[in-house]
Every structure is written in C-alpha cells, then in structure tokens.
C-alpha positions as CSV (number, residue, x, y, z in Angstrom):
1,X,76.3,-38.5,-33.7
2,X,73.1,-40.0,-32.4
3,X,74.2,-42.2,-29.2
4,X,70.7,-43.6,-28.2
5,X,71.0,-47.4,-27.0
6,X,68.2,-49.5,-28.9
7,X,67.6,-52.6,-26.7
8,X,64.7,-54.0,-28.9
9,X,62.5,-52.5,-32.1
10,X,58.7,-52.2,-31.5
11,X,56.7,-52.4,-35.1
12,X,53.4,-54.0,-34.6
13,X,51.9,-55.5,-37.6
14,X,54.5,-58.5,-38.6
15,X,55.4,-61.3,-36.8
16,X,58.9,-61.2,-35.1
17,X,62.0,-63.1,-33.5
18,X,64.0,-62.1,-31.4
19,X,68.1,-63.3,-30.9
20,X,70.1,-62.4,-28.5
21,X,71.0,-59.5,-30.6
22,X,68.9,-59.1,-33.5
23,X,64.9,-58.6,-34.0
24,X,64.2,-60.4,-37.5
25,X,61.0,-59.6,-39.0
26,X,59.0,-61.6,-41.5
27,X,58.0,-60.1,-44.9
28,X,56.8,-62.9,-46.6
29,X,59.5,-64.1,-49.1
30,X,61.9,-61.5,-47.6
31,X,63.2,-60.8,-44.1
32,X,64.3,-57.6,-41.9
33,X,67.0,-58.3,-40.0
34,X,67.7,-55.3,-37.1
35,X,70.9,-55.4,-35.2
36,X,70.2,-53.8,-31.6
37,X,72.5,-52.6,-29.5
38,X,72.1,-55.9,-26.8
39,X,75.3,-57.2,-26.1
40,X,75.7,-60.9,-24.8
41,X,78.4,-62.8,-23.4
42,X,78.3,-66.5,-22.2
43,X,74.8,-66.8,-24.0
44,X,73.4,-64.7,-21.6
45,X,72.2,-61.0,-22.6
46,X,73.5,-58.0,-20.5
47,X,70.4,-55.7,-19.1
48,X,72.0,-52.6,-20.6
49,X,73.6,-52.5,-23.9
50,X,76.5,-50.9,-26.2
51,X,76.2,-47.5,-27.8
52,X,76.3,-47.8,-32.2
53,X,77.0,-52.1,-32.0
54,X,73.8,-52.8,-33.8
55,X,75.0,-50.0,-36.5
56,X,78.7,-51.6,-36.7
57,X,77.5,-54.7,-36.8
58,X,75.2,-54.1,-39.7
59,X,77.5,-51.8,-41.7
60,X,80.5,-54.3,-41.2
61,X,79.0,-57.2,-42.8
62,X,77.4,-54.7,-45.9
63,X,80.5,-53.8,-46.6
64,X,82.0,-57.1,-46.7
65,X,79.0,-58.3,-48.7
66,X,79.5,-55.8,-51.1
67,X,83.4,-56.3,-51.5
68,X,84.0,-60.0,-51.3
69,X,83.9,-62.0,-54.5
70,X,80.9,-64.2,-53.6
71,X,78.8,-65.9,-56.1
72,X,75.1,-65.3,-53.9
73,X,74.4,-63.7,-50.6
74,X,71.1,-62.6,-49.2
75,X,71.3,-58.7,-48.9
76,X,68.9,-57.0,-50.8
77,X,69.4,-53.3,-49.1
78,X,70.7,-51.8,-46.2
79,X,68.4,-49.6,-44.7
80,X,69.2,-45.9,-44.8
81,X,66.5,-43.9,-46.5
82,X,63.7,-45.6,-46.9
83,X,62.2,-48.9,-45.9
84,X,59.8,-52.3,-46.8
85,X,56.2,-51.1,-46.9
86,X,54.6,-50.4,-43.5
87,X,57.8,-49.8,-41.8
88,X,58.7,-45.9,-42.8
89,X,57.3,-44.4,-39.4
90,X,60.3,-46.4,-37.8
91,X,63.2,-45.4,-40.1
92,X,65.0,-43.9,-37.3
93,X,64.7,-47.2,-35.7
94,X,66.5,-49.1,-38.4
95,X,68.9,-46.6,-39.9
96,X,72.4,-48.0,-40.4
97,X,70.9,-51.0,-38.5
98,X,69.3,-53.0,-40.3
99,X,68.9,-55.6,-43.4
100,X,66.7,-56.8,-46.0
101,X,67.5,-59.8,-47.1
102,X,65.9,-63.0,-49.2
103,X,64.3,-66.0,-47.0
104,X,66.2,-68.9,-47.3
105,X,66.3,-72.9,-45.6
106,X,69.0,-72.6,-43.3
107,X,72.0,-74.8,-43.1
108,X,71.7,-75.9,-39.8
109,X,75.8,-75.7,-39.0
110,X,77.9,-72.6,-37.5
111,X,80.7,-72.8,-40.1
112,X,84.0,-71.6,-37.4
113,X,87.1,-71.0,-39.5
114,X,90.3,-70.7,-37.3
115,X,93.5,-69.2,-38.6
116,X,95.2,-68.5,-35.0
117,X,95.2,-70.7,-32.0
118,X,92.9,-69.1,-29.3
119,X,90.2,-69.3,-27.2
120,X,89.0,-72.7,-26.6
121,X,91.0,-74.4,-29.4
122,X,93.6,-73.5,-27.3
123,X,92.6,-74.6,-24.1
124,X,92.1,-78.1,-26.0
125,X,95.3,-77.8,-27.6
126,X,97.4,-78.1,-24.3
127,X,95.3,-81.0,-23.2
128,X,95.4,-82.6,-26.5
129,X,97.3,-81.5,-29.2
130,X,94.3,-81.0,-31.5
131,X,91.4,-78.2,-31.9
132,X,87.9,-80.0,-32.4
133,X,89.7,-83.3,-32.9
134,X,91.9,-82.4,-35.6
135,X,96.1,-83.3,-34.9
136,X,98.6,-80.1,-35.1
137,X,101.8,-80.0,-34.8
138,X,103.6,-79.4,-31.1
139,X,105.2,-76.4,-30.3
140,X,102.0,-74.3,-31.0
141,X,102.3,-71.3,-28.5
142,X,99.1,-69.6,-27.6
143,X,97.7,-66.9,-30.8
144,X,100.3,-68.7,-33.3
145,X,99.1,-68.7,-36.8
146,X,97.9,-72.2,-37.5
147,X,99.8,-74.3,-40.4
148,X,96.4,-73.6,-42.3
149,X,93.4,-72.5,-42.1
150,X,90.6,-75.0,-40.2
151,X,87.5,-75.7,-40.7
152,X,85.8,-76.6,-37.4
153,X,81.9,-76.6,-37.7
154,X,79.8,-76.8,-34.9
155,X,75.8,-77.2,-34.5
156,X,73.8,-74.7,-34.3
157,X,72.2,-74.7,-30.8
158,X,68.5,-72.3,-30.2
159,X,69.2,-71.9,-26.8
160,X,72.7,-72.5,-24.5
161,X,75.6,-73.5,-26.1
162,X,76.8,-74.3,-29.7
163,X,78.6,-78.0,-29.8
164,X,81.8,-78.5,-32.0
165,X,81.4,-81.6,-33.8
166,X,83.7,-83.2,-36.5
167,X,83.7,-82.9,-40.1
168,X,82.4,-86.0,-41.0
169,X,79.5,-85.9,-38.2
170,X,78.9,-82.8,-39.9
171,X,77.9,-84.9,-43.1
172,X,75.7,-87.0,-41.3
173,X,73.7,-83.8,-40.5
174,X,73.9,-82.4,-43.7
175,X,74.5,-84.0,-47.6
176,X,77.7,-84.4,-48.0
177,X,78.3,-82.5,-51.2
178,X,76.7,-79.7,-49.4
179,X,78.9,-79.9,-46.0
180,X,82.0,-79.8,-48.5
181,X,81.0,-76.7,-50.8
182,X,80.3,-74.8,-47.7
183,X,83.8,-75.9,-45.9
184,X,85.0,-74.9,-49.0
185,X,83.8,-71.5,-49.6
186,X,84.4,-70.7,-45.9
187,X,88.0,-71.3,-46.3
188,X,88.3,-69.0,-48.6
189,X,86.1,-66.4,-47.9
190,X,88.0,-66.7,-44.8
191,X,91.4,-66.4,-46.4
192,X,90.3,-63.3,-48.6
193,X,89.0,-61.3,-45.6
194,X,92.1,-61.7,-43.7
195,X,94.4,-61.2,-46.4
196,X,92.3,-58.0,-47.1
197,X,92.0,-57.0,-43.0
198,X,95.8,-57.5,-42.0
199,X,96.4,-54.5,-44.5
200,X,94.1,-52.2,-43.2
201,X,95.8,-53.4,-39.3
202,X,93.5,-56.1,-38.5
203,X,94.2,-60.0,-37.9
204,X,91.2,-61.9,-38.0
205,X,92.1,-64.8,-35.7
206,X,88.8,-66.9,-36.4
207,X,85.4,-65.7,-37.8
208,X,82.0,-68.3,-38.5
209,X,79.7,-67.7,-41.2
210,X,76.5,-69.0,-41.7
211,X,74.5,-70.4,-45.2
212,X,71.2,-70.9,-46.8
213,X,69.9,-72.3,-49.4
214,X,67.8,-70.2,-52.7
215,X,66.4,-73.2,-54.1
216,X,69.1,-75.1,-55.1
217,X,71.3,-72.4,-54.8
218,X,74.1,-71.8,-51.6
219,X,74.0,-68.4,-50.4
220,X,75.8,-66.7,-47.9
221,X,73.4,-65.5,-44.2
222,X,73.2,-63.5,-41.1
223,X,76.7,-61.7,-40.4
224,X,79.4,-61.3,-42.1
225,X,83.1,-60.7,-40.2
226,X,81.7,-58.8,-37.6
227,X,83.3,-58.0,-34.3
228,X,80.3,-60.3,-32.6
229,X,81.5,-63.5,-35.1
230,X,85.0,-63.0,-35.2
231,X,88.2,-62.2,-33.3
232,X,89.6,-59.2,-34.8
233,X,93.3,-58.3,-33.2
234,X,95.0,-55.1,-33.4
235,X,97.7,-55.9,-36.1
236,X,100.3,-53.9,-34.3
237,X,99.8,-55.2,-31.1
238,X,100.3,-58.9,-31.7
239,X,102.8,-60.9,-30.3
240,X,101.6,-64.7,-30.0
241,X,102.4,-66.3,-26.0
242,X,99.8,-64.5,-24.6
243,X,96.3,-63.6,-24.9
244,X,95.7,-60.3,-27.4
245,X,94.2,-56.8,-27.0
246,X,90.8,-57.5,-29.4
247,X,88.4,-55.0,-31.0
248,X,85.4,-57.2,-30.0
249,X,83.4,-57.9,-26.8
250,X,86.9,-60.0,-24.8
251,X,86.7,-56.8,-22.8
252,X,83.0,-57.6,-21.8
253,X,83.8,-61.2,-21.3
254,X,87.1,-59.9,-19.3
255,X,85.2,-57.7,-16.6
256,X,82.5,-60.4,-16.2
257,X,85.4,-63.1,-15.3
258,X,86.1,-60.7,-12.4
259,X,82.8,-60.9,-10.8
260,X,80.9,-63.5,-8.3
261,X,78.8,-64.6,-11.2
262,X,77.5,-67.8,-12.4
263,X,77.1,-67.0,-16.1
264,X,73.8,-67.7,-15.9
265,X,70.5,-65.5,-16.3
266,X,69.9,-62.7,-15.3
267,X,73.4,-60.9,-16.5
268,X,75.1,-58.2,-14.3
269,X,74.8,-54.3,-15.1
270,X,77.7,-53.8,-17.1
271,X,79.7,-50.2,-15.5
272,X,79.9,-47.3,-17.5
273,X,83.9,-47.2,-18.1
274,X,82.8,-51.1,-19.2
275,X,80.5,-49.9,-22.0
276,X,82.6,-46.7,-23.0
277,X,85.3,-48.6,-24.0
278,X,83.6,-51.5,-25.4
279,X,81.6,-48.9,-27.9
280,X,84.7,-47.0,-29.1
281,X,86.3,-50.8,-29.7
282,X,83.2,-51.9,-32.1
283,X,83.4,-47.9,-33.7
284,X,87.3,-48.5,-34.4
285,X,87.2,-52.0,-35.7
286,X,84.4,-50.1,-38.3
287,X,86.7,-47.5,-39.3
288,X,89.7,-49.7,-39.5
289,X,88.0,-52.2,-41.9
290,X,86.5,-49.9,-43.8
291,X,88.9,-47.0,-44.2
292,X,86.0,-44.6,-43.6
293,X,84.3,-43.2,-40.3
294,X,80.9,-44.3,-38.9
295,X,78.0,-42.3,-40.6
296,X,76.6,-39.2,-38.5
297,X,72.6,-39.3,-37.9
C-alpha cells in the first residue's frame, strides 16, 4: 500500500482554499474537495502529517453518504479513476482522497450532536450541571450516555476557535424554520449512524455535520462521521468514569498535553511512534465502519 504523506495538492489553473486539512478547488458550479494527510490539533496544524488520513477521511464519509437514508447531499463522485477536466495528470494525487461535490450557500453553524458526556461538555458539566447551557440530570459520570441525544450548535469560526452558542441564538443567526430542520435531521442522522456503528464495535460519542443549501433545498456538506468530526470509542473497551481509548486524533492531542507548548503556531514535530499509531487508529476506525479493508494503490 502506497504510504506517501500528502501535506498539500499543487494543480495550477483553478483557484484554491486551503483548511487546515483539505485543499478545496473551485469548478465553477461544482467543487473538489481533497483531504490531505495534515493533521491539526488545537487549531493549529502539525509540520508533519499522518500516513492514509486524507484517504480515511474521504472514504469514511462516501460510505456513509452512500448508506444513510438522506434526502440530498452534495457528493457527485469520489475520485478513483478518473477526474473533472484538467485534473487527470494529478490522479495519483486525489485517489481515494478526494470529492466532487455541488456548490452550495453554506449554513453558517457547526451542527455538534452529543450522545455521551465528554470532552468539554463534561468539563462544564461538573461546574454546572449543563452542557452548552442545557440542564441534565445529576449523577452524570464522565462518558455516560446522555438521557438523549443533544443538539449543541456552535458558530462556525475562519480562524481560532468555534463558539458554542444556544439554540435559540442559533435562530437569530439563521431562519428559524431553517435552524429547526437542520437540528432535526442531525438528531437523527446522528441516531442512525450510531445505532448502525455500535454493531460494527464502534460508539460514536458525538459527531457535527455541516449543511448547505441547493436553492431552496437543505443538503448535507463537508464530512461525514469521520474520525476528524467525531469521537469514535472502541465498543469493547468502554466503561464510562474515565476518559476512553478513541480511534481518532485524542492520541495526538494526548502527547501534545505532555509537552512545554503553548498551543499556538508553529506546532511541534509530532515523533514517529506518535504518527504510527495515530495512522493505524484512522486505518482501523475505516475497516471497522465499513466491514472492508482500505483500498491498495
């Protein structure tokens, strides 16, 4: 299997953004979205990066695009064989790794769905009793399933961090009707995936999605239930209390909470044993979810 790290995509002739992770190309009415292989953690980018993570990432959300029951999404093709116009002499660039999808106007909220107590909803639990403002019940211990689902959207920040905001500031932000079909269909989306994921071994403690709109028309954007915008636990592993093993980047954010670093620009080196590990993590939350190993180049 091919194992070289792709930091960035060079293909002159279209105009291009670059995340902290992806290189999104502009077609016109359509887009390219390529996953590299750039790896961030407290919004700053790491200088080297994580063997097939652009690939998993990519392939994750195809599949769940192509398996959940959702009215509209945006992907048109994943790239294997052949490619838009003008970008063929960089197929082995994008193989596995990238997306064309339809243009949309972007919903300008990070739509967070929690099902498990964790991270900083549980940091603001014990001060609290409440994740983003919203009252649950006492007792909670840390990685217990929540009573249901919530839906805690946040804005969607360019640069730095996202902020959590409430429901109803939400609505101020966006039409109302709009706010509450996209709650809505996150929920459930949500609740299908990890019905789906806790019988292939997987717990999806929280994930976010993102929408557009096709005209009038809500679609769902960007990732889908990747290890990069969800929490995936190891099903046999969990026992709530305590933090959980994960099959995402924690281990990343782990070794940098070891180090004299301010989380701030430029990012540490991460060690080899660091990106080993992480790699085989992203591979095996693929192959997990999917029931089938990652495609050899």
């Amino acid at each position: 299997m091919a194992s070289q790290v792709i930091l960035q995509t060079s293909i002159p002739g279209f105009p291009v953004r670059r995340g902290k992770v992806r290189d999104v190309y502009d077609l016109g009415d359509r887009l390219l979205i390529v996953a590299s292989d750039r790896i961030s953690a407290f919004d700053v980018v790491m200088p080297n990066g994580i063997p097939f993570k652009g690939e998993v990432l990519t392939r994750i959300s195809a599949f769940w695009l192509g398996r959940l029951s959702i009215a509209r999404h945006h992907l048109i093709e994943l790239i294997e064989d052949r490619t838009p116009q003008g970008f063929a002499p960089y197929l082995d660039q994008l193989r596995g790794r990238a997306m064309l999808v339809r243009k949309t106007k972007v919903v300008p909220i990070e739509c967070v769905v929690r099902g498990y107590i964790t991270g900083s909803g549980w940091k603001e639990y014990l001060k609290s009793q409440s994740v983003c403002g919203i009252r649950l019940p006492a007792g909670l211990r840390q990685c217990d399933p929540l009573p249901e689902p919530l839906f805690t959207p946040s804005t969607k920040a360019e640069v730095g961090h996202d902020e959590n905001i409430s429901f109803e500031r939400a609505c101020k932000l966006v039409e109302p009707g709009l706010m509450k079909t996209i709650r809505d269909r996150s929920i459930a989306i949500y609740r299908e995936a990890a019905e789906y994921a806790r019988g292939r071994g997987v717990i999806i403690a929280d994930t976010k999605f993102e929408w557009g709109l096709d005209g009038n028309e809500v679609i769902l954007i960007d990732e889908a239930l990747t290890p990069d915008s969800s929490r995936f636990w190891p099903a046999a592993d969990y026992s709530p209390g305590r933090d959980q093993p994960s099959f995402d980047k924690q281990y990343v954010r782990n070794y940098l909470e070891t180090l004299n670093w301010n989380k701030t620009p430029p990012g540490p080196t991460l060690p080899e044993e660091v990106v080993a590990h992480t790699s085989k993590k992203y591979i095996e939350a693929y192959e997990k979810l999917t029931g089938r190993p990652l495609p050899k180049h």
